[in-house]
Residue frames as qw, qx, qy, qz and C-alpha x, y, z in Angstrom:
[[0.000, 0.888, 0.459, 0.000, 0.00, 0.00, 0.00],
 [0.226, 0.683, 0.022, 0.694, 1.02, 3.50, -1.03],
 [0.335, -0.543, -0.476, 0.605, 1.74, 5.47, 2.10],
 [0.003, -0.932, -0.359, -0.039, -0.69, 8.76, 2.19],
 [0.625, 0.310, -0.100, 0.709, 1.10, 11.90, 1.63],
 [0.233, -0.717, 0.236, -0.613, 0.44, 14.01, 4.16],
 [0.830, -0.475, -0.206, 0.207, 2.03, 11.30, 6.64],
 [0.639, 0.063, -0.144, 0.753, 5.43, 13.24, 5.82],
 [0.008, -0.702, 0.015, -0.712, 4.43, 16.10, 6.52],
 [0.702, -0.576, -0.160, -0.387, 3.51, 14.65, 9.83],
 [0.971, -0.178, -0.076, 0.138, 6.06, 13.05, 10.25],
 [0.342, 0.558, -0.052, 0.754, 8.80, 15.76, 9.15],
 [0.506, -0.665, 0.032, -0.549, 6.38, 18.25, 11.79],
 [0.613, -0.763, 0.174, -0.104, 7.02, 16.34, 15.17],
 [0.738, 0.232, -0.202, 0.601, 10.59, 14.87, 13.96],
 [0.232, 0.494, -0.145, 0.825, 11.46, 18.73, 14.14],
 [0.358, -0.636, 0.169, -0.662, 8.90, 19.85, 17.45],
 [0.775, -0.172, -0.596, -0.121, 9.65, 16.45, 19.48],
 [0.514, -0.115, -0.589, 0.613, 11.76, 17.53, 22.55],
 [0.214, -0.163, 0.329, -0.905, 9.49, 20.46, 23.43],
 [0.694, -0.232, -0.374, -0.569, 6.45, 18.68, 22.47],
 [0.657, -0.324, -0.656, 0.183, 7.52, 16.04, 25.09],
 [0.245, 0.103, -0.556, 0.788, 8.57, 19.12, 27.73],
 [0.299, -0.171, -0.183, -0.921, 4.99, 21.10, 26.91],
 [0.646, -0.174, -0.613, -0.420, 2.53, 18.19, 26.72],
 [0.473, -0.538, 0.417, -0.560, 0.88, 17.29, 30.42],
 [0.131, 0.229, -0.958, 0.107, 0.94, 14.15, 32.08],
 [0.387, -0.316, -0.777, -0.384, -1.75, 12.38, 32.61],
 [0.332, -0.556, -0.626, 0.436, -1.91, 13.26, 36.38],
 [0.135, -0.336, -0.132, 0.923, -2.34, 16.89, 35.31],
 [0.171, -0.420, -0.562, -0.691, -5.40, 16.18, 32.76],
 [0.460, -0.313, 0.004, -0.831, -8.54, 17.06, 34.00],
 [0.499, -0.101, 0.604, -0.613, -11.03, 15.15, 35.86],
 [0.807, 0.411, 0.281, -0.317, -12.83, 13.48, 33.30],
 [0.684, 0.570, -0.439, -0.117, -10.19, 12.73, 31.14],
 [0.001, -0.432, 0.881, -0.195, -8.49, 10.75, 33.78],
 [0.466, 0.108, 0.808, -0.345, -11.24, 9.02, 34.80],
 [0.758, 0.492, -0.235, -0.360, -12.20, 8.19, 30.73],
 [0.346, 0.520, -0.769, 0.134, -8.49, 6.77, 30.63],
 [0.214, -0.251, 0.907, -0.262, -9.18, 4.69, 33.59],
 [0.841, 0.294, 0.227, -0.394, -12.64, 3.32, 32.37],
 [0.733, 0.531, -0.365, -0.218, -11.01, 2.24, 29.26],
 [0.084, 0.496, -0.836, 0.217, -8.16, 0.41, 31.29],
 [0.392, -0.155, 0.819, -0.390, -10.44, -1.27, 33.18],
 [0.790, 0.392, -0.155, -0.446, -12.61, -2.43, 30.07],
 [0.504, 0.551, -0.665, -0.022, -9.59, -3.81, 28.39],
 [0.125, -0.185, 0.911, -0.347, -8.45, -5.67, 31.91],
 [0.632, -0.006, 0.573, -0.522, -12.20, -6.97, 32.42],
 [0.767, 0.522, -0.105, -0.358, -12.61, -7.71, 28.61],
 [0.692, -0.278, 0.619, 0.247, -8.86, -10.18, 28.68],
 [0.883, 0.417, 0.214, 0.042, -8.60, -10.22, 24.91],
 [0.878, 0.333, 0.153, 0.306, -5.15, -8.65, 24.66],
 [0.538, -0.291, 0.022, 0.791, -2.45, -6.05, 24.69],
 [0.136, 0.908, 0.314, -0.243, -3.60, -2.29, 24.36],
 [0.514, 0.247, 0.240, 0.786, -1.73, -0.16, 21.28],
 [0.225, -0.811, -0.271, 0.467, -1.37, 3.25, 21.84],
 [0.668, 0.305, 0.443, 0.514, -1.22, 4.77, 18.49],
 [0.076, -0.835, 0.067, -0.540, 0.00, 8.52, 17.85],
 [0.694, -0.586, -0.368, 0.197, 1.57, 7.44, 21.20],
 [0.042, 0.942, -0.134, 0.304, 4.10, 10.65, 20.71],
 [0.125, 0.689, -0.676, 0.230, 6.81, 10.54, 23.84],
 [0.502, -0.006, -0.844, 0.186, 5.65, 7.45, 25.35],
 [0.009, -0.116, 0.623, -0.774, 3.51, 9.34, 28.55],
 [0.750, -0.085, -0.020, -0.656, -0.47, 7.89, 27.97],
 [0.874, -0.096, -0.387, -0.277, 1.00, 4.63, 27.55],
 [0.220, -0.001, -0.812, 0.541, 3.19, 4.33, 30.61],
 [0.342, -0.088, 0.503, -0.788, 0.25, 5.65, 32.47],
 [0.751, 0.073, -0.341, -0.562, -1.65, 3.10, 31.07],
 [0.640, 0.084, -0.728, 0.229, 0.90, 0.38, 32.10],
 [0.118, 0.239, -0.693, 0.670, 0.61, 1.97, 35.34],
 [0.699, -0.100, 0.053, -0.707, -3.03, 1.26, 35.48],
 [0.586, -0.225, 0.764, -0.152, -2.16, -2.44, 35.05],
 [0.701, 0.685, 0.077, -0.184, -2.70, -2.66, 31.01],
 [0.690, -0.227, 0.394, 0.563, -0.17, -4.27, 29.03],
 [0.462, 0.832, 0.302, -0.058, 0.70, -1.80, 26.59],
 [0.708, -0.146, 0.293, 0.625, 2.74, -0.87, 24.06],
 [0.036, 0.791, 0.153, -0.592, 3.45, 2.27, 21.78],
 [0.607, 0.181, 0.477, 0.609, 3.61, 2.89, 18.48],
 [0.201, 0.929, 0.084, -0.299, 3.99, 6.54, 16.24],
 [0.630, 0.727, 0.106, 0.249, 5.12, 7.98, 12.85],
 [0.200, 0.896, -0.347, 0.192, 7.80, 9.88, 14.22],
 [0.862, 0.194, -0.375, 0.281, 11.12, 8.40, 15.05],
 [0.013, -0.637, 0.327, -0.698, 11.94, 11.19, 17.37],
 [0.684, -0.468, 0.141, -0.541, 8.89, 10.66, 19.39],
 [0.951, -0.138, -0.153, -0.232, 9.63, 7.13, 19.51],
 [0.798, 0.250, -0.414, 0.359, 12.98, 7.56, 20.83],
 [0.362, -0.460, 0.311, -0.749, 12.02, 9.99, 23.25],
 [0.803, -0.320, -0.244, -0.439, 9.58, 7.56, 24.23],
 [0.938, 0.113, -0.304, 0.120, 11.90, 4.65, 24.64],
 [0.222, 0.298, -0.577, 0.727, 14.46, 6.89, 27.01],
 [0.259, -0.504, 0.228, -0.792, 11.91, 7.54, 29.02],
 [0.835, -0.158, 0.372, -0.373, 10.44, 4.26, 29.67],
 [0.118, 0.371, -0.910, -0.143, 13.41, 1.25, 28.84],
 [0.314, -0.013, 0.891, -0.328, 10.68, -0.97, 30.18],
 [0.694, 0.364, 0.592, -0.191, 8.27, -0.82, 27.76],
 [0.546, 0.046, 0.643, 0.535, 8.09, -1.27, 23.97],
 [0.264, 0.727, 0.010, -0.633, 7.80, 1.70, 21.41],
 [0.590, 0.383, 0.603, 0.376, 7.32, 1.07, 17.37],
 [0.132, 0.466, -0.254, -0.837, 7.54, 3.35, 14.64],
 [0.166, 0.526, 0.820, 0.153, 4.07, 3.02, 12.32],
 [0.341, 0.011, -0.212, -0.916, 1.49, 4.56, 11.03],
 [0.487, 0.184, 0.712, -0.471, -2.16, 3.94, 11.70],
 [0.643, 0.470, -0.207, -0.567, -3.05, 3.71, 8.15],
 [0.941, 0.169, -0.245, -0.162, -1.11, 0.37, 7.78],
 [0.807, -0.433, 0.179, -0.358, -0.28, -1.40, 10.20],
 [0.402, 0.341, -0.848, -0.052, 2.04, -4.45, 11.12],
 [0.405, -0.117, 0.700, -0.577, -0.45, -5.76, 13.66],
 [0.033, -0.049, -0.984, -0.167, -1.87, -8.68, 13.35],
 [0.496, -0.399, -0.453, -0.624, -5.61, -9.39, 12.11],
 [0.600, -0.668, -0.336, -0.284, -7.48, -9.52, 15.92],
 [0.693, 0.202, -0.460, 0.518, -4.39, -9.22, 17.79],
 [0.022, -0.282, 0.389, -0.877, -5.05, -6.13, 20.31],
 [0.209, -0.452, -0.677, 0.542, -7.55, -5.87, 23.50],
 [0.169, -0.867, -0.180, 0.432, -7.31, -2.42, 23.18],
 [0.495, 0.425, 0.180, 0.736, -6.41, 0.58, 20.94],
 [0.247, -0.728, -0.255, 0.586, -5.93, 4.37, 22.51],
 [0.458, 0.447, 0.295, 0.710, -6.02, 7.09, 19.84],
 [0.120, -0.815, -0.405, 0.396, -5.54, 9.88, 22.00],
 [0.027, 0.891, -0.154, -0.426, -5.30, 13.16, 20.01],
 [0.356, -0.378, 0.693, 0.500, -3.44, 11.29, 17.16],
 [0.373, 0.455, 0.802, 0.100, -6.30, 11.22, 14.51],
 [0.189, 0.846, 0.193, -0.460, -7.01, 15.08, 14.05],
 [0.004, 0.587, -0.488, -0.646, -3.89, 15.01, 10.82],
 [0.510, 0.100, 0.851, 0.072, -5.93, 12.46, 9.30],
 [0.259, -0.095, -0.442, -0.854, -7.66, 13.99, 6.18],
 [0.572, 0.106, 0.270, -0.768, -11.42, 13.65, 6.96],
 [0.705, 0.381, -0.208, -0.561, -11.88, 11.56, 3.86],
 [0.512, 0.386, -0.766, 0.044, -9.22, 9.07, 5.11],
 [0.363, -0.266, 0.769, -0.454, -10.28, 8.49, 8.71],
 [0.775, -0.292, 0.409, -0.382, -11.90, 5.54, 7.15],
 [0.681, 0.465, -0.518, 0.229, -8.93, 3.84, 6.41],
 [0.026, -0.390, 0.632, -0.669, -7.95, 4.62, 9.72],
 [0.521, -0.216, 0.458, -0.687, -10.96, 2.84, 11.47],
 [0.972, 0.113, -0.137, -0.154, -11.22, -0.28, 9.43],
 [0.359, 0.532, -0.665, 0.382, -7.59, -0.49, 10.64],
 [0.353, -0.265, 0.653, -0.616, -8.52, -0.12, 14.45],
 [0.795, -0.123, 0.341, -0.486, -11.37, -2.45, 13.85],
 [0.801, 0.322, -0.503, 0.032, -8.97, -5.22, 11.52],
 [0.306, 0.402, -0.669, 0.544, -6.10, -5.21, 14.20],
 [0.482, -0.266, 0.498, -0.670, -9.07, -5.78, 17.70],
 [0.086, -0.009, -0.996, -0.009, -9.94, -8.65, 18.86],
 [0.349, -0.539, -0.484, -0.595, -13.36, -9.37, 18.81],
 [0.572, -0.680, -0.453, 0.068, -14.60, -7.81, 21.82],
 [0.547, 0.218, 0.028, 0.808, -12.03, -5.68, 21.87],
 [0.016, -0.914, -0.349, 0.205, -12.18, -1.51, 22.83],
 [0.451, 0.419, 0.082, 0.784, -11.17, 1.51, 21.24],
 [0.119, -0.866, -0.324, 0.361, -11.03, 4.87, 22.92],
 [0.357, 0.490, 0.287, 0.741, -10.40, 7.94, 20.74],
 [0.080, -0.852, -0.106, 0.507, -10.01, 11.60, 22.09],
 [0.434, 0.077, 0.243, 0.864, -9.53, 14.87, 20.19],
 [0.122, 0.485, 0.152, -0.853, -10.38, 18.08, 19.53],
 [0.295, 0.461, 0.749, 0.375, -13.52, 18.31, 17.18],
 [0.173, -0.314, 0.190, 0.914, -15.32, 21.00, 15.08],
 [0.635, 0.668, 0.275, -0.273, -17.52, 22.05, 12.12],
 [0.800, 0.472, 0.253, 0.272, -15.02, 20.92, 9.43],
 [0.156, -0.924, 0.245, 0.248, -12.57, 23.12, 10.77],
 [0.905, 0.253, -0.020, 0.341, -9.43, 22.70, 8.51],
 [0.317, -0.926, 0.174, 0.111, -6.15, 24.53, 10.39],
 [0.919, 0.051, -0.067, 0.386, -2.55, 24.92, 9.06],
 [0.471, -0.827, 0.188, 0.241, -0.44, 25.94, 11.46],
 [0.506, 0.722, -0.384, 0.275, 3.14, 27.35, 10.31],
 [0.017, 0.514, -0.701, 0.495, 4.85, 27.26, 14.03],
 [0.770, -0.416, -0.262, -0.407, 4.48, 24.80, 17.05],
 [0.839, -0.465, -0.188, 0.212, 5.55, 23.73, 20.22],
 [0.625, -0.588, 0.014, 0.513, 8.12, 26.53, 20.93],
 [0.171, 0.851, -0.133, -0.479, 7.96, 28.07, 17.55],
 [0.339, -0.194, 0.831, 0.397, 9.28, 25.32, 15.62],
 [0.351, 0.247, -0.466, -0.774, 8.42, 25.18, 11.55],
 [0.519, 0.203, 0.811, -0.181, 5.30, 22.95, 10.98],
 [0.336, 0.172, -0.548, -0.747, 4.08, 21.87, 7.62],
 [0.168, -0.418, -0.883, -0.131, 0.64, 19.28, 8.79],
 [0.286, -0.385, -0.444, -0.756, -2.59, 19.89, 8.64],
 [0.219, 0.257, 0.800, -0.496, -5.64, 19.53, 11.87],
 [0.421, -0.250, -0.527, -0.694, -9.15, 18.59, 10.74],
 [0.201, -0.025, 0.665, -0.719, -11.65, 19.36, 13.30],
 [0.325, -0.173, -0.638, -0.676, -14.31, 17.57, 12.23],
 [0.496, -0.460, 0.142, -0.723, -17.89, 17.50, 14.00],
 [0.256, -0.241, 0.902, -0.250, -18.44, 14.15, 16.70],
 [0.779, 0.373, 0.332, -0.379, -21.83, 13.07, 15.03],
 [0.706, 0.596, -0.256, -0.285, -19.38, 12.13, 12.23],
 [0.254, -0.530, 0.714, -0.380, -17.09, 11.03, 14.15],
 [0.544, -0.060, 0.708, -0.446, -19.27, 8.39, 15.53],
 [0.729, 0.506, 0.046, -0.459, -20.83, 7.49, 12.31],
 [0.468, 0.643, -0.602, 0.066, -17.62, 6.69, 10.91],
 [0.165, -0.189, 0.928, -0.274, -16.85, 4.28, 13.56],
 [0.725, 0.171, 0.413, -0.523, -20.23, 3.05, 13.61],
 [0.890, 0.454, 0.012, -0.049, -19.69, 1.63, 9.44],
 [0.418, 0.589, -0.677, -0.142, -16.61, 0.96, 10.14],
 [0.810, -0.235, -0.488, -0.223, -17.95, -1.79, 12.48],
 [0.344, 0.030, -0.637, 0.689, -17.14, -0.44, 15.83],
 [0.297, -0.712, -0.524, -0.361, -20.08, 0.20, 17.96],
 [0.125, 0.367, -0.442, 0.809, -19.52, 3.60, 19.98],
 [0.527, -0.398, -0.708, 0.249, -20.63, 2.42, 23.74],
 [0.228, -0.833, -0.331, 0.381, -20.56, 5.89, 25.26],
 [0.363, 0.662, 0.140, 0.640, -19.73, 9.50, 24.03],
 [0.330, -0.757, -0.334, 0.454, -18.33, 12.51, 25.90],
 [0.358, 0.688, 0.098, 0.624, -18.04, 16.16, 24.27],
 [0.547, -0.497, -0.073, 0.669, -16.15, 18.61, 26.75],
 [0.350, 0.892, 0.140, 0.249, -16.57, 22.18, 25.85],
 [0.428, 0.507, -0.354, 0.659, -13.12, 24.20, 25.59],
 [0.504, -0.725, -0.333, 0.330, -11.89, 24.54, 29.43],
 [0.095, -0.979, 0.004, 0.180, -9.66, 27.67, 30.51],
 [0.226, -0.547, 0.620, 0.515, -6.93, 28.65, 27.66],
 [0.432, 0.096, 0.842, 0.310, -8.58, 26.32, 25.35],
 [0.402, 0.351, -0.283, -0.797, -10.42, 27.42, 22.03],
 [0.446, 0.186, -0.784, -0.389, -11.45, 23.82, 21.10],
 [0.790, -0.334, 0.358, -0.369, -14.02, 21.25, 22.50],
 [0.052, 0.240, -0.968, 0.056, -12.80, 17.37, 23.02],
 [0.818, 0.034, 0.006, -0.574, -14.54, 14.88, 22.58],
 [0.235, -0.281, 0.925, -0.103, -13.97, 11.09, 23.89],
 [0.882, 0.147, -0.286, -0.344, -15.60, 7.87, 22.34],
 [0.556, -0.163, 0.786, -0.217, -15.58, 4.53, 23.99],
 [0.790, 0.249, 0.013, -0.560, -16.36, 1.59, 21.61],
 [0.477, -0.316, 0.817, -0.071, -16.02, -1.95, 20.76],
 [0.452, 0.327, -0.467, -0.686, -15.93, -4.53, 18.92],
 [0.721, -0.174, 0.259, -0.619, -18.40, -6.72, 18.58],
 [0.662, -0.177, 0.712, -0.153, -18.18, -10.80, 19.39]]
């Protein structure tokens, strides 16, 4: 398969903003309220649900899925940049970081428990995210869960020149609305189990929105 050309750009983009992006970006103990306690639902799914080992894709420096392991989820990390994924891999020797892309995969057909796309879906073209979601649902075991955060929109399409400290970016963010969202998972045969939209908190200009869902037996 052809790899999509706005992955290099993506990939190019946090190559160059990786060591602030890891200084900038919070830790999980410093999200909110409701995003921690999304993150821990989904852990405990995955643990209650036994089918397998939770990928954490877009996993950036490597800090959702230690806090995942620290929930008691085997999990592992995988992302498009090589930076990130050597960041990652200082920070946590103990667990296992990949360089990928969620468009295609080396995971085996039902192989995962669990998939986390947190915030790693928004550079996706709109028109591609279902490529991206027959992925998540090729690579889960039945029974399986996905959870998916990001910032959503009315077809918002943003391209930032600078980021994370002023560093040159050349990808794209597509804010697209959560009824589509959900739809899109829905045909791509993941059935979304619960929804949460989160209007912009203080500093923020964007709502979030979290999806829970699974596949089915």
């Amino acid at each position: 398969m052809t790899e999509p050309l706005y992955l290099a750009a993506v990939r190019e983009s946090y190559d160059t903003v990786a060591a602030d992006y890891a200084e900038l970006v919070k830790n999980p103990a410093e999200l909110d309220p409701l995003s921690r306690a999304m993150l821990a639902a989904f852990a405990e799914a995955v643990q209650v649900a036994g089918r397998g080992p939770v990928a954490d894709l877009g996993c950036g420096p490597g800090k959702v899925t230690a806090h995942l392991a620290d929930l008691g989820v085997p999990a592992f990390g995988v992302d498009l940049s090589p930076k990130m994924v050597e960041l990652a891999r200082q920070a946590y020797p103990h667990l296992t970081f990949t360089v990928g892309s969620m468009t295609a995969s080396d995971i085996r057909d039902d192989e995962l428990g669990g998939i986390l796309a947190y915030y790693s879906t928004h550079h996706t073209p709109p028109e591609l995210l279902p490529v991206v979601f027959a992925e998540f649902r090729r690579t889960l075991a039945p029974g399986g869960h996905l959870m998916l955060a990001g910032h959503v929109g009315d077809d918002e399409h943003l391209r930032p020149t600078q980021a994370y400290g002023g560093h040159p970016v050349s990808y794209a963010s597509h804010l697209v609305p959560p009824d589509r969202i959900a739809g899109l998972l829905e045909e791509a045969g993941l059935t979304v189990t619960a929804r949460l939209v989160q209007a912009p908190d203080e500093g923020a200009r964007r709502a979030v929105a979290t999806f829970m869902a699974r596949r089915a037996e």
